[in-house]
C-alpha positions in Angstrom: 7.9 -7.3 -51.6 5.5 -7.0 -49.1 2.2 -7.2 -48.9 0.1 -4.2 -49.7 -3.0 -5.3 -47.9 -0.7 -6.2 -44.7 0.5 -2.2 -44.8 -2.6 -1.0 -43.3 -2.4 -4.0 -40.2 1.3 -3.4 -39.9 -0.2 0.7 -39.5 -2.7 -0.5 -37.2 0.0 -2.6 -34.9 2.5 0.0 -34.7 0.3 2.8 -33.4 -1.2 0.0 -30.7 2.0 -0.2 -30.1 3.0 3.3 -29.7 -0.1 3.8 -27.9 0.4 1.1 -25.1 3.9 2.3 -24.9 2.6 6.3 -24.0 0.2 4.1 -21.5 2.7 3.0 -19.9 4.7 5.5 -19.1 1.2 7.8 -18.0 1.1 6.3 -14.7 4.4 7.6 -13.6 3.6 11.3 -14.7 -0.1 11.0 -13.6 1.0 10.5 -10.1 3.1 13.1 -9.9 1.2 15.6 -7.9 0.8 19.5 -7.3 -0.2 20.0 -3.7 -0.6 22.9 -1.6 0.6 23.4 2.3 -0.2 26.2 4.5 2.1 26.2 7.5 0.6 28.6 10.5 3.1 30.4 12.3 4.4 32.4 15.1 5.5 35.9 13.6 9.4 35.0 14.4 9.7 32.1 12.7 9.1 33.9 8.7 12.8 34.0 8.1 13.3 30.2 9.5 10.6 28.9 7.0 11.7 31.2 4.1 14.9 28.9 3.9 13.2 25.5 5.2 10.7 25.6 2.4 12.3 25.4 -0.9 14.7 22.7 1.1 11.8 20.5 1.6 10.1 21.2 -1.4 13.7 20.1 -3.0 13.9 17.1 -1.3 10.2 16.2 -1.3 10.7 16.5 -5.0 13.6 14.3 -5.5 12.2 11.6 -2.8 8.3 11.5 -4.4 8.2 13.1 -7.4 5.3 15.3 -6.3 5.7 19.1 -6.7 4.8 20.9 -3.0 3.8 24.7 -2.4 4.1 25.9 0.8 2.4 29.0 2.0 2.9 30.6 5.1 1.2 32.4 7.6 2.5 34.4 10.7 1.4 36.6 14.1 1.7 36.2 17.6 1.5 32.7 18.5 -2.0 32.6 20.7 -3.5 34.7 18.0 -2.7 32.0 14.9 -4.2 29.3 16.8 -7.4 31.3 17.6 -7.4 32.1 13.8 -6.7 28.3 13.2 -9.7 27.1 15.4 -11.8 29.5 13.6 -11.6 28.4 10.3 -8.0 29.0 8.5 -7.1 25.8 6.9 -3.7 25.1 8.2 -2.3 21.4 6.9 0.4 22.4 9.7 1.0 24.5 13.0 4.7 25.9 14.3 4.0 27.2 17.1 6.1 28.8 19.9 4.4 27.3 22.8 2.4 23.5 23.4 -0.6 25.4 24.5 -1.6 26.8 21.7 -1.9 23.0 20.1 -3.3 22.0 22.7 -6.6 24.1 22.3 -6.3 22.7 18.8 -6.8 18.9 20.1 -9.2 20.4 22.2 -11.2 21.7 19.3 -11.0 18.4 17.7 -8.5 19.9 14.7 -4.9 18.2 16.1 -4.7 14.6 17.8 -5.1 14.7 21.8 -1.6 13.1 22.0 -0.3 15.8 18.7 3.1 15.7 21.1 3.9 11.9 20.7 3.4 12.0 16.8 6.8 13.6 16.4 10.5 12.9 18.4 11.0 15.0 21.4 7.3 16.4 22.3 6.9 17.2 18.8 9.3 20.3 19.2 12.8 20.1 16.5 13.9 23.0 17.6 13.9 25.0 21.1 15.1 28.4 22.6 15.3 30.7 25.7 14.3 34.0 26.5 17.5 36.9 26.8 17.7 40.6 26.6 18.7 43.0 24.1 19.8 46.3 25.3 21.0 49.4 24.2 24.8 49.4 23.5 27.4 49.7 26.4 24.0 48.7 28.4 23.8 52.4 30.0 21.2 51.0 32.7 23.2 48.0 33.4 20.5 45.3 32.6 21.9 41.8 34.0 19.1 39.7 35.4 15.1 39.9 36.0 15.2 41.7 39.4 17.2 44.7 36.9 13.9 44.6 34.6 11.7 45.7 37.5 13.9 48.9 38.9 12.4 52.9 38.3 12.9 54.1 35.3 13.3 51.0 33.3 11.7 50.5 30.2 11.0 46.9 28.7 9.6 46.1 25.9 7.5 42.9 26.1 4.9 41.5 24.1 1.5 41.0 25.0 1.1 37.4 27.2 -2.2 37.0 25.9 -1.9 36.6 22.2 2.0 36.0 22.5 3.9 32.8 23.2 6.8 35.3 23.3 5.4 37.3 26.1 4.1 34.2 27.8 7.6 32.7 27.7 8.9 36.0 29.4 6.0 36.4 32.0 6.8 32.5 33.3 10.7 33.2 32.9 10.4 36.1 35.3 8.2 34.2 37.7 10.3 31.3 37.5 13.6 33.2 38.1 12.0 34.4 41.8 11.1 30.2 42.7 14.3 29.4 41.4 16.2 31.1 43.8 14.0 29.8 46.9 11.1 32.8 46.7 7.7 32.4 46.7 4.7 32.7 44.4 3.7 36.6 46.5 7.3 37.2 45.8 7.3 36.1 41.8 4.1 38.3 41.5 5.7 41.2 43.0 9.1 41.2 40.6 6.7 40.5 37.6 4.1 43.1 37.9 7.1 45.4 38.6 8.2 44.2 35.9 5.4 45.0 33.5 4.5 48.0 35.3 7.8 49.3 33.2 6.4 48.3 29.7 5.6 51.5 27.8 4.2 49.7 24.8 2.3 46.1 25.2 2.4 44.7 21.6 0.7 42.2 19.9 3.2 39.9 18.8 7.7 39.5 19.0 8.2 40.7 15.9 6.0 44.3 16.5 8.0 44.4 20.1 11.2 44.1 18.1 10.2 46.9 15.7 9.7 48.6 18.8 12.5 47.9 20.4 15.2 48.4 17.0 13.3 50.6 14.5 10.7 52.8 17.1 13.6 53.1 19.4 11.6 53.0 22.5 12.6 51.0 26.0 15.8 50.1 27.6 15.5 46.8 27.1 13.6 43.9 25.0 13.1 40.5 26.2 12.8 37.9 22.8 13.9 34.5 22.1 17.6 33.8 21.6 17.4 33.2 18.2 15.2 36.6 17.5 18.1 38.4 19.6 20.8 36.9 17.3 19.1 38.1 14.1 18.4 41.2 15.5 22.1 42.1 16.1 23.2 40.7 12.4 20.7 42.9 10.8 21.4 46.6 13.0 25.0 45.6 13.5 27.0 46.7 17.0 23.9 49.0 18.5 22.5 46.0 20.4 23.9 43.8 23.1 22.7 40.5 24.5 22.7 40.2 28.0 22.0 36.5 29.0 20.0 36.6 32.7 21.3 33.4 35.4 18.2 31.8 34.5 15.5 31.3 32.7 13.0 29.2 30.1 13.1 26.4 28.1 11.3 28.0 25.4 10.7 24.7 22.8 8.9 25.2 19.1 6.0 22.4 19.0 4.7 21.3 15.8 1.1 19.1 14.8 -0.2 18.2 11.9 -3.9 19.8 11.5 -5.6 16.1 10.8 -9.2 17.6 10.1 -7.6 19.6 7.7 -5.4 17.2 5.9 -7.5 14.4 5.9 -10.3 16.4 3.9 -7.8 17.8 1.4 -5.3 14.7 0.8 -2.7 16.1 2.2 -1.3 13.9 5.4 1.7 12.2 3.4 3.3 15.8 2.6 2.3 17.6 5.7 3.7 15.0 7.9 7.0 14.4 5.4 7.2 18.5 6.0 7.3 18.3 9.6 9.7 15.6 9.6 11.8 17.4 7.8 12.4 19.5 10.5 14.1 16.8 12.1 16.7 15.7 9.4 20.4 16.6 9.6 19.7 19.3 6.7 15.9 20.9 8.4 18.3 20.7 12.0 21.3 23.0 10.0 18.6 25.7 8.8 17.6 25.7 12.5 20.6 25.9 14.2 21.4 28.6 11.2 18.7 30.6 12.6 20.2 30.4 16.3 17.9 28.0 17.0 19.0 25.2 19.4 18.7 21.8 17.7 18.1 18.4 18.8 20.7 16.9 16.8 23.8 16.3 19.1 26.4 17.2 16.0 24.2 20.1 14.1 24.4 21.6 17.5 28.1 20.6 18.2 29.0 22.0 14.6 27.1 25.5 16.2 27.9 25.8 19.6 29.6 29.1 19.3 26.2 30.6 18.7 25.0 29.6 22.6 25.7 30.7 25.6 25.7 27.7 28.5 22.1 28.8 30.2 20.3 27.5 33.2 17.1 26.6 31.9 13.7 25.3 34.2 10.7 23.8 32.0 7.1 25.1 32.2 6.1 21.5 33.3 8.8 21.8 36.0 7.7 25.0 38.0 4.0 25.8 36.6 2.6 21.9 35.8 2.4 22.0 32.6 0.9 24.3 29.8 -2.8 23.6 30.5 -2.1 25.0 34.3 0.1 27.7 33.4 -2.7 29.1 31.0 -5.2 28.6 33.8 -3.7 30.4 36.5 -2.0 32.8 34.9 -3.5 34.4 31.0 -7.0 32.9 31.2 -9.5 36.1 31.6 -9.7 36.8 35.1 -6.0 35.2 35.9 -2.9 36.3 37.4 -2.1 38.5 34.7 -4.8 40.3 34.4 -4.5 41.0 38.4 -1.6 42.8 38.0 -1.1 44.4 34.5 -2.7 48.0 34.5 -3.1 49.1 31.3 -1.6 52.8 30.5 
């Protein structure tokens, strides 16, 4: 029989017991995490992130154990980075073009060399600029010099707070030194060219609504991807019209360190960027009519691109940081020859 004054002990043991044990297991609960990302955008890129998020925050999960939100923000390109460098605390920028990171490292907010952090300048995915037109293309849109003939309307974003209109401003320019012309000759097709804009909007997404919904132009000039969206969501009223050249239009990424390193946050900003590299981030890309950098992702998809000649802004402009000099800085080439309506 056992001892009644050993019962209370015996008591005393077993809860130590049961209290070490629930000790033990604390740790691995404790560490599991509820953090919060906000991902600054370009305005295109909200349906692309809509299906990349939950995928990460899946796989994030299953990998760490930690539970991520991500929150997203979008506008023209130029214009999130300004909003960025003023104070909105991104953990991570998409962006459409490298020089709108690039005045992020020069504000201190993104590492100076942000494009070696990540494979392939930092940029998983990249694109071109095409046109949509109008079905049975009644003005018979095929190249850049087309965009520039009387009584041609194009819709274009804004170059100044839009990667997208940026990307079609050097495109244009590009197409005119590609062929053998010169720089009097590219300013000549391009201010032509936006001399037809009846509408200069904001951002790609407002040109598109434009473009689809407005119903004004003959023509919109967008990424690839935008185009191939655009034509699954308003069916057979749209038809792409790829030019004989133009941009590679690539979609850099940075983590915001300043940002990241104040709130905890570099593990799962960086994991969600490289992400955007893995087999599965590289199928919700090409998905999206992105191209990928993953030679089978983009094998598996090659029916959604057309074979494209494409020049690089470092190859005709030098570089980002020059293009934005010469051409959309205030007093720039742009602004030379855009006459506002």
């Amino acid at each position: 029989m056992p001892n009644k004054h050993l019962l209370p002990l015996r008591r005393l043991t077993l809860s130590l017991g049961a209290a070490l044990a629930l000790g033990a297991a604390l740790p691995l609960s404790a560490s599991a995490a509820n953090v919060e990302l906000l991902n600054v955008s370009y305005d295109v890129a909200r349906e692309l992130y809509k299906d990349v998020n939950p995928a990460f925050i899946a796989d994030y999960k299953k990998a760490t154990g930690d539970t991520v939100t991500v929150k997203q923000s979008h506008g023209g390109s130029s214009k999130q980075a300004r909003a960025v460098a003023d104070g909105l605390e991104a953990s991570v920028v998409t962006m459409n073009q490298a020089n709108d990171i690039d005045m992020l490292a020069d504000r201190g907010l993104v590492a100076k060399d942000w494009a070696k952090k990540f494979p392939n300048n930092a940029a998983p995915y990249y694109s071109t600029m095409v046109f949509l037109v109008r079905k049975g293309n009644p003005k018979g849109i095929k190249n850049w010099d087309d965009l520039a003939k009387p009584g041609v309307q194009v819709v274009i974003p804004n170059p100044k707070t839009a990667g997208n209109g940026r990307y079609t401003y050097l495109a244009a320019w590009g197409s005119v030194l590609k062929k053998g012309g010169n720089a009097a000759q590219a300013r000549d097709l391009v201010a032509r060219i936006f001399k037809n804009v009846p509408i200069l909007d904001a951002g790609g997404r407002a040109a598109t609504t434009t473009f689809t919904q407005r119903q004004i132009g003959d023509a919109l000039v967008t990424f690839e991807n935008e185009v191939s969206m655009v034509r699954k969501e308003f069916g057979d009223n749209f038809e792409v019209v790829y030019p004989q050249t133009s941009i590679l239009a690539e979609s850099p990424v940075a983590v915001v360190d300043k940002v990241v390193d104040r709130r905890n946050l570099r593990k799962p900003a960086t994991a969600y960027l490289n992400f955007l590299y893995t087999p599965a981030g590289q199928e919700i890309g090409a998905k999206h009519f992105l191209r990928v950098r993953n030679e089978a992702v983009m094998k598996k998809y090659a029916a959604n691109y057309k074979a494209i000649s494409l020049f690089s802004v470092d190859e005709l402009f030098g570089g980002w940081r020059n293009a934005q000099k010469v051409h959309f800085d205030d007093g720039g080439e742009f602004d030379k020859i855009y006459q506002p309506k």
